[in-house]
C-alpha positions as CSV (number, residue, x, y, z in Angstrom):
1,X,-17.1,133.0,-84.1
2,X,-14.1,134.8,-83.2
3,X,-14.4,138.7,-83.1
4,X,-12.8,140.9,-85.6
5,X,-10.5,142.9,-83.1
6,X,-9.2,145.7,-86.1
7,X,-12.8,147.0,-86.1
8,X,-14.2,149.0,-82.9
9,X,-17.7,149.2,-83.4
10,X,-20.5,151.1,-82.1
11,X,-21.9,149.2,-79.5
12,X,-18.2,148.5,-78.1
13,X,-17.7,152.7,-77.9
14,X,-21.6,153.1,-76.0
15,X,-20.2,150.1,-73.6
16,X,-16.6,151.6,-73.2
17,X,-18.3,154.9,-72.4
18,X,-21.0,153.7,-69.9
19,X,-18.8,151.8,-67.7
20,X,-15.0,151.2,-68.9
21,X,-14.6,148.3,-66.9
22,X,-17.3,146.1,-67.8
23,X,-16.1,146.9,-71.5
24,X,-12.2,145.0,-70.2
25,X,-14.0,142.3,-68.7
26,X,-15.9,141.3,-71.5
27,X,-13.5,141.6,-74.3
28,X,-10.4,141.5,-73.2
29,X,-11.0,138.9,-70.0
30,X,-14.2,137.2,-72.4
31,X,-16.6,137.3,-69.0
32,X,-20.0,136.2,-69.8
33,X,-22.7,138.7,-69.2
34,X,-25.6,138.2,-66.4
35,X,-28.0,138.7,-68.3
36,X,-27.3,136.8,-71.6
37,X,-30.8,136.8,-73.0
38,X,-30.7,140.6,-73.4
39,X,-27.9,140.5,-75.6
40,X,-29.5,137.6,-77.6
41,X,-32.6,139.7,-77.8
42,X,-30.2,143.0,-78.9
43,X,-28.5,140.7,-81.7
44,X,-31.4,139.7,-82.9
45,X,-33.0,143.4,-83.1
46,X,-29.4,145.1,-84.9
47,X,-29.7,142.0,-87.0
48,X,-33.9,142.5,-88.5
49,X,-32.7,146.3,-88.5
50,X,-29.6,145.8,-90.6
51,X,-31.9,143.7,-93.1
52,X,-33.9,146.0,-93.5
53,X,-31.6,148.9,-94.0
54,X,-30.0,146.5,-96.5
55,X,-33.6,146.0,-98.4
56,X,-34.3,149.8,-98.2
57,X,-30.8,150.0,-99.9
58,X,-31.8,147.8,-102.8
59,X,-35.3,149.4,-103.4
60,X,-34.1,152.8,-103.5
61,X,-31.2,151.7,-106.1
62,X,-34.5,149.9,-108.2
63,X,-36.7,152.5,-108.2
64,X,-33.8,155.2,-109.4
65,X,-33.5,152.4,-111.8
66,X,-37.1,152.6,-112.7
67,X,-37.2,156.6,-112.8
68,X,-34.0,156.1,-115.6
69,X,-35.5,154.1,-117.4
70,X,-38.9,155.8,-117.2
71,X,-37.0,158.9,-118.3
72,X,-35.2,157.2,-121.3
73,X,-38.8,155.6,-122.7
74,X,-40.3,159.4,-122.3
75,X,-37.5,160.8,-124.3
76,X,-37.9,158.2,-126.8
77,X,-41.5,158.5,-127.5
78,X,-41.0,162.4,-127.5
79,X,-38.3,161.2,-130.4
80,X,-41.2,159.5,-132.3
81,X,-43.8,161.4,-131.8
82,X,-41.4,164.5,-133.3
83,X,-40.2,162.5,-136.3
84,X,-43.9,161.8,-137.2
85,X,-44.9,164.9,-137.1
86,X,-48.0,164.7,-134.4
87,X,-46.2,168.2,-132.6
């Protein structure tokens, strides 16, 4: 999978920073790391993390979901009950 070069992401800033140099030779010359397991490991660790980032995501937009629509049934019944006449 070919890399997005228009993007500059995190991880290629924290590598740039730490040592400039190994930042060139791995994306601009494409040399392999030594230690090629650590970066599988890393992948694999930003990867779980941004899934569940994503699932937080979608369980906070559900339960503001739920708290609207809790809110719309609680102004409907005070509706009812008003109209008859138990207030």
């Amino acid at each position: 999978m070919a890399k997005d070069r228009s993007l500059v992401r995190a991880s290629d800033i924290g590598s740039w920073a730490f040592c400039h140099r190994a930042w060139w030779l791995a994306n601009v010359r494409g040399a392999t790391h030594q230690r090629p397991e650590v970066l599988a490991h890393g992948n694999q660790a930003h990867a779980a993390h941004g899934r569940q980032v994503r699932q937080a995501g979608r369980l906070r937009t559900a339960g503001l979901w739920l708290i609207a629509l809790a809110l719309i049934l609680a102004g409907l019944a005070l509706i009812v009950w008003a109209l008859l006449g138990l207030g």
